[in-house]
C-alpha positions in Angstrom: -11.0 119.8 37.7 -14.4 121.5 38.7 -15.9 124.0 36.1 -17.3 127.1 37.8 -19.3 129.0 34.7 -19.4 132.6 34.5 -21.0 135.7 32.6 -18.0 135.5 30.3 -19.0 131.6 29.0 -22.6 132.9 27.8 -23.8 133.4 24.6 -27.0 134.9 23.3 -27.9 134.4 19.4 -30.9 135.8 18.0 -32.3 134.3 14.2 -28.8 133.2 13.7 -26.8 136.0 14.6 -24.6 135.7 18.1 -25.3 139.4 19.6 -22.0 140.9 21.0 -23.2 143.1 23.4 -25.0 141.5 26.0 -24.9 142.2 29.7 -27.6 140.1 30.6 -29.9 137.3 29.8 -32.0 134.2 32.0 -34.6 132.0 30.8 -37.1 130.2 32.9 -38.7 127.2 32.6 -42.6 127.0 34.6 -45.0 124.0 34.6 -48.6 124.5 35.7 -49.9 122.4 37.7 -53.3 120.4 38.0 -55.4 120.2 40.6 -56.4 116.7 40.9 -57.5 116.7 44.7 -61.3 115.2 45.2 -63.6 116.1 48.5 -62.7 112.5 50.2 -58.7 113.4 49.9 -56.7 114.5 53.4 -54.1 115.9 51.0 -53.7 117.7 47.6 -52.5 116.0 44.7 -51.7 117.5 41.0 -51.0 116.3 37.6 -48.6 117.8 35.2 -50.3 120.4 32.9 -48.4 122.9 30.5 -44.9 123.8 30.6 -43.6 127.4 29.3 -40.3 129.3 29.0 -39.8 133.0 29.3 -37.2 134.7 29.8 -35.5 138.6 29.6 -32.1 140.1 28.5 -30.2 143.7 28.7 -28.4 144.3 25.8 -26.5 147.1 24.9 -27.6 149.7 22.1 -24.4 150.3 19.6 -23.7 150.4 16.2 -20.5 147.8 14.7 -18.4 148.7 12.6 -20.2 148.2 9.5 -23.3 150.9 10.8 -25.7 147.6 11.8 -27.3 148.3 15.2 -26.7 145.1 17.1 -30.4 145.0 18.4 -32.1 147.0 15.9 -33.6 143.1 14.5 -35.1 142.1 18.2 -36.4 145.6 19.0 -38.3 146.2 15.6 -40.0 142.7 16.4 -42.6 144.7 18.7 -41.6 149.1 18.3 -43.6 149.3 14.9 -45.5 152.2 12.9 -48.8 151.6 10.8 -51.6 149.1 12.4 -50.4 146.0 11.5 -49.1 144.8 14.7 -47.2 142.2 15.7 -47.8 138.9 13.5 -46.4 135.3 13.5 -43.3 135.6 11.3 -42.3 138.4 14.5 -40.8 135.3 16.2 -37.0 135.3 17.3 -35.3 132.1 17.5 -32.9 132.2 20.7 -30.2 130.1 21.6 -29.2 130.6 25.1 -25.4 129.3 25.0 -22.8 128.3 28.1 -19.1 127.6 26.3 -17.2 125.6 27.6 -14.4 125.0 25.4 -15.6 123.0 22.2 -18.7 122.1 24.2 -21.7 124.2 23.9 -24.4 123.3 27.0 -27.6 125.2 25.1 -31.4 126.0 25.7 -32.8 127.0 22.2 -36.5 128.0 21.4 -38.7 130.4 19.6 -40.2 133.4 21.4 -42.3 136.4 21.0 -40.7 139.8 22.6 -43.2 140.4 25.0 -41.7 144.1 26.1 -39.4 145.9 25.2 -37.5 149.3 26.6 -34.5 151.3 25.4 -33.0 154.3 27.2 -29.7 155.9 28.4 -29.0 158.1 31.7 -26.1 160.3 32.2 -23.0 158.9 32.2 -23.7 155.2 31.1 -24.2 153.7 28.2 -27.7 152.7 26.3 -29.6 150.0 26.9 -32.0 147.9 25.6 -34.1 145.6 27.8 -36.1 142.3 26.3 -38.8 140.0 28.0 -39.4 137.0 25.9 -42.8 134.3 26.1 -41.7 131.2 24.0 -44.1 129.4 21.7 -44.2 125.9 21.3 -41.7 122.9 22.3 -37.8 123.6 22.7 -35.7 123.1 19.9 -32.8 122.2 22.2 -31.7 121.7 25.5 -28.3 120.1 26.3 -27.4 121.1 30.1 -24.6 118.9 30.7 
């Protein structure tokens, strides 16, 4: 029988910890291209150059049982005090997760939090909104 995958069969785990509240996430994969056309060519040819991943996510602001704020870990990645600034240990290791049943179809890599937002309106709840550059290879990807 055909599989149709929905909302409810993704995961999102940040540094280990599966995050409860999620309403959102994607990740993109982008290859830049090389120009390899020369002044005799009729057409335009390219090379494979660099390949990237970014990606974004909405996640709900709350606070679990035990007073931990689900997204208080990604979110202090990049809203800081003092002048230090963001450094290399600021990474997040995703894992971007479809279930389906005992199989787990996953895209995993390490990112920086490239933005960051968090705000509430009447009647709705809060928000927090992610966008994500990765940094370096992927660590997994089994879409299956």
């Amino acid at each position: 029988m055909a599989k149709v995958y929905t909302g409810r069969d993704g995961v999102m785990v940040a540094n280990g910890v599966t995050l409860a509240k999620v309403v959102s996430f994607q990740v993109a994969a982008n290859l830049e291209t090389l120009e390899t056309t020369v002044l005799s060519d009729n057409l335009r040819s390219y090379t494979p150059g660099v390949v990237g991943y970014t990606g974004s996510a909405t996640l709900l602001y709350y606070k679990d049982s035990n007073g931990n704020i689900n997204t208080a870990d990604i979110l202090n990645r990049l809203f800081k005090t003092g002048n230090a600034g963001v450094i290399s240990a600021d990474n997040v290791e995703f894992i971007f997760r479809w279930v389906d049943g005992a199989d787990n179809n996953d895209i995993k890599l390490t990112a920086f939090i490239t933005s960051a937002s968090i705000g509430a309106a009447t009647a709705d709840l809060v928000r927090a909104e992610i966008s994500f550059i990765g940094t370096g290879e992927l660590l997994a990807a089994t879409i299956s």
